[in-house]
C-alpha positions in Angstrom: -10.3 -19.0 -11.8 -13.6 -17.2 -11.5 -13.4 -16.0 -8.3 -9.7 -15.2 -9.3 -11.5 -12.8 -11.8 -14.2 -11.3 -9.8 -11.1 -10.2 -7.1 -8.9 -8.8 -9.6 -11.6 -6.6 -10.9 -12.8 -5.7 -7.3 -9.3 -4.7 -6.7 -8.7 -2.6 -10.0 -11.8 -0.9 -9.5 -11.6 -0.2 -5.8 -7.6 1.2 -7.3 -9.2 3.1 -9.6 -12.1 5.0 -7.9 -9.7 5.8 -4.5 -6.9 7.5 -7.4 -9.4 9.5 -8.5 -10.8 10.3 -4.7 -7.2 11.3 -4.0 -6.6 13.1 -7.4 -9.7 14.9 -6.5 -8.5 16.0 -3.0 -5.1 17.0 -4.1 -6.6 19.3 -6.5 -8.5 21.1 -3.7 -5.3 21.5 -2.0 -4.1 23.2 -4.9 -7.0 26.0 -5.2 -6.4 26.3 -1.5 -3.2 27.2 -1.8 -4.0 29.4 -4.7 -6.6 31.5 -2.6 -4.0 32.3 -0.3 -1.6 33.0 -2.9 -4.6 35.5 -4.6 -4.4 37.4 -1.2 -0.8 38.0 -0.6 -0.5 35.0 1.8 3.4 33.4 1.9 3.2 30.6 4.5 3.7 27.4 3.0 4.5 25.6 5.7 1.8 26.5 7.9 -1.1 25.1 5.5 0.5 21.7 6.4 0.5 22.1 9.7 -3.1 21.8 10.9 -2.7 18.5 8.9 0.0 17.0 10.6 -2.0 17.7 14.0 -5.3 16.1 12.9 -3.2 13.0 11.5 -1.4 13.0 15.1 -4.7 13.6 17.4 -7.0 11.1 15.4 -4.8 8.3 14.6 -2.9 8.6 17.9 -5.5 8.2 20.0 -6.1 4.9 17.8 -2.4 4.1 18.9 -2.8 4.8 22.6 -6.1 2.8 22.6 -4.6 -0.3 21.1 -1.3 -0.1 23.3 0.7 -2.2 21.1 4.5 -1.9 20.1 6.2 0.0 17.4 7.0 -2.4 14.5 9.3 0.8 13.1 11.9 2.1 14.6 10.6 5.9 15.9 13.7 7.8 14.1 12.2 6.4 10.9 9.1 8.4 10.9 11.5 11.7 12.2 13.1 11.4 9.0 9.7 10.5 7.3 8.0 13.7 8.8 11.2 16.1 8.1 11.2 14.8 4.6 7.1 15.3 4.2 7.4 18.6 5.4 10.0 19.8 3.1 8.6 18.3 0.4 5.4 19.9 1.0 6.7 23.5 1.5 9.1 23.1 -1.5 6.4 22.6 -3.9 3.8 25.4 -2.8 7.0 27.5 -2.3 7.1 26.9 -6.2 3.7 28.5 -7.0 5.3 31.8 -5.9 8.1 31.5 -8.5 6.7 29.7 -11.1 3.8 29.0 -13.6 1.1 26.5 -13.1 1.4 25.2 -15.9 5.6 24.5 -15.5 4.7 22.9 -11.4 2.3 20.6 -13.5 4.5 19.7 -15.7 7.6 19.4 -13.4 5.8 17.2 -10.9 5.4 14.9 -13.0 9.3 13.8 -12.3 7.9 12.1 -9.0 6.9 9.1 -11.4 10.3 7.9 -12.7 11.7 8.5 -9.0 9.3 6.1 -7.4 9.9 3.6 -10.1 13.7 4.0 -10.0 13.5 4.2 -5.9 10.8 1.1 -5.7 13.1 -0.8 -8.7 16.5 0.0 -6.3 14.9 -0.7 -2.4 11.5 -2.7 -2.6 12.6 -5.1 -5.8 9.7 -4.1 -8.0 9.6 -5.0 -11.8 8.1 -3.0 -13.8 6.7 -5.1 -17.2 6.1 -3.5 -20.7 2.6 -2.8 -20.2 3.3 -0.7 -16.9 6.0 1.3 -18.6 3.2 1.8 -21.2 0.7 3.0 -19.2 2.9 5.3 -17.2 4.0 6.8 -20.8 0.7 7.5 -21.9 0.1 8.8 -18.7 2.9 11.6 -18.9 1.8 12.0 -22.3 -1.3 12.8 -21.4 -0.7 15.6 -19.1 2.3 17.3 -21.5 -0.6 17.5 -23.7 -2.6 19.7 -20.9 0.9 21.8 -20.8 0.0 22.2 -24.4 -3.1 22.9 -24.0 -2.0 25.4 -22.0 -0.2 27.0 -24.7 -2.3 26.9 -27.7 -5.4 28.8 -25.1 -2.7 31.1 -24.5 -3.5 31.3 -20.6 -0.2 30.3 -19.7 1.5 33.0 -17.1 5.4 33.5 -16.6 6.4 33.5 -12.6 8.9 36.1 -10.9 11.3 33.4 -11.2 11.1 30.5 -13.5 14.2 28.5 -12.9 14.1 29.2 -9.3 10.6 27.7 -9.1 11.5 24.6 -11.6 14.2 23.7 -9.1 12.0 23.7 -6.0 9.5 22.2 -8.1 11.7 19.4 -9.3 13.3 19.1 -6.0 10.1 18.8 -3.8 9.1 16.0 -6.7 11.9 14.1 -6.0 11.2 14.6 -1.9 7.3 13.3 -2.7 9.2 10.4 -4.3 11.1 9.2 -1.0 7.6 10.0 0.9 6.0 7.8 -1.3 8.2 4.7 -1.3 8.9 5.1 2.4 5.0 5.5 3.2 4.6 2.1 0.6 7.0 0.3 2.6 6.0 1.2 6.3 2.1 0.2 5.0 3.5 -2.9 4.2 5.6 -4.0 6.7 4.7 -1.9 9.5 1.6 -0.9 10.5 -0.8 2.2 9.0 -2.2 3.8 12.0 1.2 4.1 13.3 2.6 5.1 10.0 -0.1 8.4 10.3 -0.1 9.0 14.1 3.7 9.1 14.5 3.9 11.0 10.8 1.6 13.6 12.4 3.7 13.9 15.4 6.5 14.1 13.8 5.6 16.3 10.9 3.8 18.6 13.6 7.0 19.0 15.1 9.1 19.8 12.1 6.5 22.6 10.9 6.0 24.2 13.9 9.9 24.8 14.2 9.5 26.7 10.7 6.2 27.9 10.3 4.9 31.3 9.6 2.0 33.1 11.6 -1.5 32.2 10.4 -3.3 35.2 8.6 -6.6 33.3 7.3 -8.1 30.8 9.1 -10.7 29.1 6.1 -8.1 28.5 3.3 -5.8 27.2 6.1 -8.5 24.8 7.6 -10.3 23.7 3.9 -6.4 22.8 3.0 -5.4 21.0 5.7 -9.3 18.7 5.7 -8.4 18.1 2.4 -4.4 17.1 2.8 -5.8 15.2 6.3 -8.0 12.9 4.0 -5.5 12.4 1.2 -3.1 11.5 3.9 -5.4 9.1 5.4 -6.2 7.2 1.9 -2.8 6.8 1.0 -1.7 4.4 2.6 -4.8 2.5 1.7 -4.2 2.8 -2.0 -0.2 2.5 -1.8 -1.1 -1.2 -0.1 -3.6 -1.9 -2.8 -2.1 -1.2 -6.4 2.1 0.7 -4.8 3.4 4.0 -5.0 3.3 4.1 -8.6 -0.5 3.8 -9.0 -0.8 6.5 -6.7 1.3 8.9 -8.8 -0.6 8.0 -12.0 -3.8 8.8 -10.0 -3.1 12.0 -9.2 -2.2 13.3 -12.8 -5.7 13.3 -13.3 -5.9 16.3 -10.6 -5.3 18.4 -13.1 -7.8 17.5 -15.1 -10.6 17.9 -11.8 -9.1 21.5 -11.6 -10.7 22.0 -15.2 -14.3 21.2 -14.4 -13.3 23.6 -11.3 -12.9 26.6 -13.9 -15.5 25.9 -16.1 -18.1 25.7 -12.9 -16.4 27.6 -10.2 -14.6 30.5 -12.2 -16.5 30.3 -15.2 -13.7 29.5 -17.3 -13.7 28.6 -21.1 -11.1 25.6 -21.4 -9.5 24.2 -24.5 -11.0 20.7 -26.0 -7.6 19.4 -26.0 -8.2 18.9 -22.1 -10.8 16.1 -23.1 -8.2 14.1 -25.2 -5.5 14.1 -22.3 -7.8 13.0 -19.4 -9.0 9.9 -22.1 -5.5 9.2 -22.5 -4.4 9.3 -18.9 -7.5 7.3 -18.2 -6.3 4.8 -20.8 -3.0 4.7 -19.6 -4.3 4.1 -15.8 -6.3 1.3 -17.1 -3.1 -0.2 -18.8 -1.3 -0.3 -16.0 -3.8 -1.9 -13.9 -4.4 -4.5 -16.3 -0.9 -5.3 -15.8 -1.9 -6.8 -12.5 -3.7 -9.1 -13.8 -0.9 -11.2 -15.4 1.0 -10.9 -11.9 -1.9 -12.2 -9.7 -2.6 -15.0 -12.1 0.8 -16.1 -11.7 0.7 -15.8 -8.2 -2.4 -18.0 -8.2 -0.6 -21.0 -10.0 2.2 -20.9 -8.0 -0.4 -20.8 -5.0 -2.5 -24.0 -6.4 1.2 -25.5 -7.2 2.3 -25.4 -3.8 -1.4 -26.6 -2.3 -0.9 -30.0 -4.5 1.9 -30.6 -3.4 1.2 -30.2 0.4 -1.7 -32.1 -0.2 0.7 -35.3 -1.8 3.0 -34.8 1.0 0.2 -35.3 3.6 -1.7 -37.9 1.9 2.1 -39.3 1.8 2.3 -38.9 5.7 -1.0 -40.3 6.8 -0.2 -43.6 4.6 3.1 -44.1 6.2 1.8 -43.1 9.9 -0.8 -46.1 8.6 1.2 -48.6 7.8 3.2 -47.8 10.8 0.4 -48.6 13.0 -0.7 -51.7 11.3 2.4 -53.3 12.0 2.6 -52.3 15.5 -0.7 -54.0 15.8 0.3 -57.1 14.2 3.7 -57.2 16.9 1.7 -56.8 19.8 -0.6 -59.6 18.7 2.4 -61.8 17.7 3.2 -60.7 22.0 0.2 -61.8 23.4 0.3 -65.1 22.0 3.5 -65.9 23.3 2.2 -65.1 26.8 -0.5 -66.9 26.2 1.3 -69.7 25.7 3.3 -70.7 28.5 0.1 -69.9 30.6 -1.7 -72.6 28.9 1.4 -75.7 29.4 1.4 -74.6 33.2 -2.7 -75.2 33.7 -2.1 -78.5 31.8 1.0 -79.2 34.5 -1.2 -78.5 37.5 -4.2 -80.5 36.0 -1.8 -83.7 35.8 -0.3 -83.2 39.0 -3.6 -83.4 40.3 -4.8 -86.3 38.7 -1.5 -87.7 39.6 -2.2 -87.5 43.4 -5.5 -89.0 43.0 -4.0 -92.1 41.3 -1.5 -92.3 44.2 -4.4 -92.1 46.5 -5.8 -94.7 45.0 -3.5 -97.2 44.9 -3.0 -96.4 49.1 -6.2 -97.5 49.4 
């Protein structure tokens, strides 16, 4: 029970910090992108691409070295990588269109699609306290949206519903991503998920990518999407898809402290109250876990009695068994024994027999 304890905080804990490390390197890849948006830049598909060649070179090297198998099938991770890359250029596509403020807002629709897509394919229930948490969660940034609009730094786009719709649609993509990447983690293997995902995805954004213009913003973007990439899968195997997505509405809240040191930036106190209550509602949801993997435990020490009985069963039977094998081949010997004894006492009287007769000759 104690150790039981110590694991399940270990493991919300290790959840926890990694979210956060991935929160915080999805926000870089947002002031990345906005950098290149600041100077007239329009190539969303080629900030991915250095990142899907650094995901192919490291981690398929790993591949080549351990010469082992696919446990995928290889036109799962084409569809994987086309599907990564669209989602990817749809939601920077958005920026152009759109508000901030509204792609922050909008993105949050990837949460109910990986809870709906991992309820529908990988069988996940989702208890009252993980609804909870995830609520508070997307409470917690609509409050930022708020925010937002009560500073009165909230800017219209060109477009507005033309950048909701690629917002909402790239959301939606980043859901399938998500549930596929959780599955393939779990039943495949990661280095392969990332090596053939970089291959793959290298592929698909080369076919449709726009010449380079700035080297820096395109390099610090695709370091930063090369590590979140990396410690995906790691977290997805850990806590699922949907801890992941909770994570990273705390990005948001990393690109305040970004404005406030980097750009100087006053930000509304109403910032403050939504990161507590997405912190609350992560902690929620985690403590969730807890019920499961206790559960999991008795059903474990269930199953380790019982095996226990049926050997214990086993060993008396295999005993008895041999007891009365024993006792049979006793029960043999002495009736060899036996016979072997009346025939010496046959010879001896023969012999005394003859000496008689000898006798009598005499």
């Amino acid at each position: 029970m104690r150790n039981l304890r110590e694991l399940w905080v270990e493991k919300t804990l290790v959840g926890l910090g990694l979210g956060q490390l991935l929160s915080l390197l999805i926000t870089s890849t947002g002031f990345s992108s906005s950098e290149l948006a600041k100077k007239g830049i329009n190539a969303p598909t080629s900030q991915s691409f250095l990142n899907y060649v650094l995901l192919a070179i490291v981690y398929g090297s790993i591949m080549l070295y351990r010469r082992k198998p696919l446990k995928a099938k290889w036109y799962y991770y084409v569809l994987l990588g086309l599907v990564d890359v669209e989602a990817n250029f749809l939601v920077v596509k958005a920026y152009q269109y759109t508000s901030i403020t509204s792609v922050m807002l909008l993105d949050c629709w990837t949460i109910p699609s990986v809870m709906l897509l991992t309820w529908v394919f990988l069988k996940t229930k989702y208890r009252f306290k993980k609804i909870t948490g995830v609520v508070a969660c997307v409470a917690g940034l609509v409050m930022v949206v708020f925010s937002d609009a009560h500073a009165g730094d909230r800017a219209g786009g060109s477009n507005p519903r033309k950048g909701d719709i690629l917002v909402i649609a790239g959301s939606t993509l980043y859901a399938v991503t998500n549930v596929s990447e959780e599955f393939l983690v779990k039943n495949a293997d990661r280095v392969e998920l990332m090596s053939l995902l970089g291959f793959f995805g290298a592929i698909v954004s080369a076919i449709q990518m726009y010449p380079l213009m700035d080297v820096f913003p395109f390099v610090g973007f695709s370091l930063a999407m090369f590590l979140f990439y990396s410690l995906v899968p790691i977290l997805l195997k850990i806590n699922g898809s949907t801890m992941l997505n909770l994570s990273l509405l705390t990005s948001d809240m990393w690109a305040v402290l970004i404005r406030i040191f980097a750009y100087h930036e006053k930000v509304d106190w109403m910032y403050f109250v939504a990161f507590a209550i997405v912190v609350v509602g992560l902690v929620i949801y985690s403590w969730g876990d807890k019920e499961e993997d206790q559960r999991w435990a008795d059903v474990a020490d269930e199953d380790a009695e019982r095996s226990k009985r049926f050997d214990e069963e086993v060993g008396s039977v295999s005993r008895d068994r041999g007891t009365m094998a024993g006792t049979s081949k006793t029960g043999d010997n002495s009736k060899d024994e036996a016979p072997t004894c009346s025939t010496e006492r046959e010879i001896v009287d023969n012999k005394s027999i003859g000496k008689d007769g000898q006798g009598k000759k005499s």
